[in-house]
N, C-alpha and C positions, 0 to 999 in steps of 0.2 A: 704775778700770781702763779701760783704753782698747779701742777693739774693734780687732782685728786680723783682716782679712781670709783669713785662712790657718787662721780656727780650722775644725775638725772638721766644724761648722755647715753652712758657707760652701758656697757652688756651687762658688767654684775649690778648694776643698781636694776636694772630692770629687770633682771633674773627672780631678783628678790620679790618683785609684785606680784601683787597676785593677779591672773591670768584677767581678769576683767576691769582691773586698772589697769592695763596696758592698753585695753583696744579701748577704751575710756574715749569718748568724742564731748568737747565741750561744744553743746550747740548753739551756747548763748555767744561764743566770742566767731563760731559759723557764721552766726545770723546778724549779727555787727559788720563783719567781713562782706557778706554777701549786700547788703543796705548799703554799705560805704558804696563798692564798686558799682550795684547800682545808680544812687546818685549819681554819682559820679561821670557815668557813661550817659545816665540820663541827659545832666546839663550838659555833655559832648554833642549829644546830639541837638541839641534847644541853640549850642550857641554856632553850628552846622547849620542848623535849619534859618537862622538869622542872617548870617554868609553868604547865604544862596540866596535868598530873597534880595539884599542889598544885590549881589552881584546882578539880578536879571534885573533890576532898575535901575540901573547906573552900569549900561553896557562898557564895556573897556575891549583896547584892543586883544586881550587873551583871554577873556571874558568865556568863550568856549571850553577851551581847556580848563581855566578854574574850576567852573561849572562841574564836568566831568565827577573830575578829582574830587570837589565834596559830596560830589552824589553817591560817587562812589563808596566814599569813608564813610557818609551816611547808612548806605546799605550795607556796611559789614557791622556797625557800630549797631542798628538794628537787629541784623541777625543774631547777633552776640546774645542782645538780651532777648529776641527771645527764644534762643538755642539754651538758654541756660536762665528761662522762664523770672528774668529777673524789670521784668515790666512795673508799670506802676498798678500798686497794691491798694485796692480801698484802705481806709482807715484814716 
């Protein structure tokens, strides 16, 4: 495929817009984006929180360590959402 100066890309294609279709935000494919990653991190932490539970009933010899580590990936995976207010949403 050959490159075509006129694609979407391009400085002259955008030149050509007019100034409020360039800072244009689609919020509808935002809000898709942000609901994925939500999910997403959601069940990270449901299947975290599952992890931890089995691990502190079924002690093992690094059972400690483990521990740790998911608590910890817990707490940043937490923070994440809600640094970036992406909790679960009535509805």
């Amino acid at each position: 495929m050959e490159w075509n100066p006129r694609t979407p890309l391009s400085p002259e294609f955008r030149r050509d817009l007019d100034p409020a279709d360039r800072r244009a935000v689609r919020l509808d494919q935002h809000d898709s984006v942000r609901s994925h990653v939500s999910e997403q991190v959601q069940a990270e932490v449901a299947q975290l929180e599952r992890r931890l539970a089995l691990l502190r009933q079924n002690p093992s010899p690094h059972a400690d360590i483990l521990t740790a580590t998911y608590q910890r990936l817990l707490d940043r995976k937490r923070g994440f959402l809600e640094h970036w207010d992406l909790g679960r949403r009535p509805g």
